[in-house]
MDTraj code that builds the backbone (N, CA, C; nanometers):
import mdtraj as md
import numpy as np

residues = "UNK UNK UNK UNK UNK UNK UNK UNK UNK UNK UNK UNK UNK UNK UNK UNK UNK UNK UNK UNK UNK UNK UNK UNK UNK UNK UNK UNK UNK UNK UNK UNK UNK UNK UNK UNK UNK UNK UNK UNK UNK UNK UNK UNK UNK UNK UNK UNK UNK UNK UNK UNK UNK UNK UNK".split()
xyz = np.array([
    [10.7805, 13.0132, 17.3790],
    [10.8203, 12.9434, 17.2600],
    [10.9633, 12.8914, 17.2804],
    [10.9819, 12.7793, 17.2196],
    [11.1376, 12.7343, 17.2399],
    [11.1907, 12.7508, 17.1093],
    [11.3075, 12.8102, 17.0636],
    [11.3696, 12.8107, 16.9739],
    [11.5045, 12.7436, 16.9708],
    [11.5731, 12.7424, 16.8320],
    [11.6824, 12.6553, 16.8406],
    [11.7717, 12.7227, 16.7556],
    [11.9260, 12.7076, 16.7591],
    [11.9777, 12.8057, 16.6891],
    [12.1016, 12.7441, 16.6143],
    [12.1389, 12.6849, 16.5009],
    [12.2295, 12.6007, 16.4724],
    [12.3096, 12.6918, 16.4233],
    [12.4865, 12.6833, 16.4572],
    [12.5435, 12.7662, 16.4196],
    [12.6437, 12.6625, 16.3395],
    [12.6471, 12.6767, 16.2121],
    [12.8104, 12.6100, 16.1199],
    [12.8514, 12.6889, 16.0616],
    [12.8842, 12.8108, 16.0530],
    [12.9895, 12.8817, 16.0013],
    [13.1056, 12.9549, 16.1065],
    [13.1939, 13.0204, 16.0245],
    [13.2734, 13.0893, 16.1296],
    [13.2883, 13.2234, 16.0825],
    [13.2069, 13.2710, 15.9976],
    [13.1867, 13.4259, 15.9580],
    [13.1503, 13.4713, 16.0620],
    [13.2070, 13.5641, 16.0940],
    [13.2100, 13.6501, 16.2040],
    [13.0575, 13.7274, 16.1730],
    [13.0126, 13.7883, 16.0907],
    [12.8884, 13.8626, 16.1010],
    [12.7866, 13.7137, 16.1021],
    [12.7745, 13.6302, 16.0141],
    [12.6301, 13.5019, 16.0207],
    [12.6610, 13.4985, 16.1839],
    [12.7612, 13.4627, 16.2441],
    [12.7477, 13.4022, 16.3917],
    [12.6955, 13.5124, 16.4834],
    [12.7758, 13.6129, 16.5072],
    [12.7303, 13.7654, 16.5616],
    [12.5721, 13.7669, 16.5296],
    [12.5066, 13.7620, 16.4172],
    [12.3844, 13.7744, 16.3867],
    [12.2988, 13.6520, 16.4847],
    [12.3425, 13.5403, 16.4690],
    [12.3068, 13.4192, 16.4914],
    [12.2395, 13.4565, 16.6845],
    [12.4013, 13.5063, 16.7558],
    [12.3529, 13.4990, 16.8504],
    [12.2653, 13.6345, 16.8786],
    [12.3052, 13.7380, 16.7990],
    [12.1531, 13.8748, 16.7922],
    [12.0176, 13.7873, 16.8530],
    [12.0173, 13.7216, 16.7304],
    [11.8957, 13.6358, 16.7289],
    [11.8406, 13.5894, 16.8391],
    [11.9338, 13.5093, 16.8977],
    [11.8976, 13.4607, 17.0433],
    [11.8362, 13.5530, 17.1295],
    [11.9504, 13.6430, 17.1415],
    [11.9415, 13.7275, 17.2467],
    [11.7925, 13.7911, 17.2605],
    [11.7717, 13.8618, 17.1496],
    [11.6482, 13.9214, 17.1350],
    [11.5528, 13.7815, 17.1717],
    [11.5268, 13.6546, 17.1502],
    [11.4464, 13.5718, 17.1723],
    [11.4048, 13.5621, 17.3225],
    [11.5497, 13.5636, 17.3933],
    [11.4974, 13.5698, 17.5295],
    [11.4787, 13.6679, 17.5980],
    [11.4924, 13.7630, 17.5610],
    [11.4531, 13.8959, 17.5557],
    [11.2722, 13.9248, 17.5583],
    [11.2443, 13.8253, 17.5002],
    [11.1347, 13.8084, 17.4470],
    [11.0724, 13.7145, 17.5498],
    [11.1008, 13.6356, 17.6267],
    [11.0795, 13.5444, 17.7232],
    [11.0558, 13.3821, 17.6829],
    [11.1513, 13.3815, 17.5288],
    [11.1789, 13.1888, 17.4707],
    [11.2974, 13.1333, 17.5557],
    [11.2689, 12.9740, 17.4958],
    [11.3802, 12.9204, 17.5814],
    [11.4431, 12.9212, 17.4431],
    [11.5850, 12.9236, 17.4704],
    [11.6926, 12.9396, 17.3414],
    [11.8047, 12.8626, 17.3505],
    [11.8167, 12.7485, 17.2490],
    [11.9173, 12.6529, 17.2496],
    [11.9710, 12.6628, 17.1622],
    [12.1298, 12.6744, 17.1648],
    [12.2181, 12.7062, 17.0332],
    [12.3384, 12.6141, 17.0575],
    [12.3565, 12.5462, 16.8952],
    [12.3820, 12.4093, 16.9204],
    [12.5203, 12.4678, 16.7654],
    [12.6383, 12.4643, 16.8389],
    [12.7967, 12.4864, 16.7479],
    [12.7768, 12.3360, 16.7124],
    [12.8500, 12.3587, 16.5405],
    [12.8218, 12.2533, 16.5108],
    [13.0073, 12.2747, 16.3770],
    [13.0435, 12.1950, 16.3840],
    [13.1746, 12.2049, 16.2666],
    [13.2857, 12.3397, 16.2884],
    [13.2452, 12.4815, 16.2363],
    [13.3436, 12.5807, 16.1631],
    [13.3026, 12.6356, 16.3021],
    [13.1583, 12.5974, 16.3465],
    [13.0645, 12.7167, 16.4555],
    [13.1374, 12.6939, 16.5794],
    [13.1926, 12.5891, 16.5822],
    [13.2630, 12.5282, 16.7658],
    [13.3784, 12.7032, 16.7603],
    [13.4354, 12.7323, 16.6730],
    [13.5059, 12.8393, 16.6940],
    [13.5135, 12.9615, 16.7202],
    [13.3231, 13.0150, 16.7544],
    [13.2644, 13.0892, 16.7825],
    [13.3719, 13.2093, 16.8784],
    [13.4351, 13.1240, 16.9928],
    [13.4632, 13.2222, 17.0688],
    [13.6567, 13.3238, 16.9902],
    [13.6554, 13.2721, 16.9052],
    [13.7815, 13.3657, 16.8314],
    [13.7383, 13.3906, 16.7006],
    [13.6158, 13.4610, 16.7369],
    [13.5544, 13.5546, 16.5494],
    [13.5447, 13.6299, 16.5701],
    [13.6208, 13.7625, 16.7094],
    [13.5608, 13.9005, 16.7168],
    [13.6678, 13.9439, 16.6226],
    [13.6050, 14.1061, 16.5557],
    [13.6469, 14.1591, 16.4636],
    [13.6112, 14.2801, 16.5194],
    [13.6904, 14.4046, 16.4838],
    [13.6081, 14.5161, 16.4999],
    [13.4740, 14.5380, 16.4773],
    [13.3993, 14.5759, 16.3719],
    [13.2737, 14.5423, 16.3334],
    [13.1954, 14.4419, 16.4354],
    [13.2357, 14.3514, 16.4340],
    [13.1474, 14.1985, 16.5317],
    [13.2037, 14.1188, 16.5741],
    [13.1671, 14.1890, 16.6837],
    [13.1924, 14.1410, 16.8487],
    [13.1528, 14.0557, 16.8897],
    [13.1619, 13.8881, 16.8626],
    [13.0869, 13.8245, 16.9062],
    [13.0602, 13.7632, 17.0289],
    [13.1982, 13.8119, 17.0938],
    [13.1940, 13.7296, 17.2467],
    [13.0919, 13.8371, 17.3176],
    [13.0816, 13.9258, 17.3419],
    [12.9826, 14.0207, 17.3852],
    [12.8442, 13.9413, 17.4014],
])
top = md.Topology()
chain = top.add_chain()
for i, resn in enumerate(residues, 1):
    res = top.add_residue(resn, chain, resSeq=i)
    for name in ("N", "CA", "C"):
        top.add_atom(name, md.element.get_by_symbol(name[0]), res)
traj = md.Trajectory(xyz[None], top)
């Protein structure tokens, strides 16, 4: 299955979740395309204690 994953926020838990999501997809053996879009391009400076998103 191919999935797709649009990310526009910069809440640290929706994005963290967002890429959960993925992960488990290909995990699963989908192809997984995740497409930053606005607040989401900032993905890589939302870790927080709690959620870790660069991980």
């Amino acid at each position: 299955m191919k999935t797709g994953i649009v990310v526009y926020s910069d809440d640290s838990e929706t994005v963290w979740n967002a890429f959960r999501f993925g992960n488990f997809c290909l995990k699963e053996g989908d192809d997984v395309t995740v497409f930053l879009m606005a607040k989401g391009v900032e993905c890589e400076s939302l870790d927080t204690e709690k959620f870790v998103v660069t991980e």
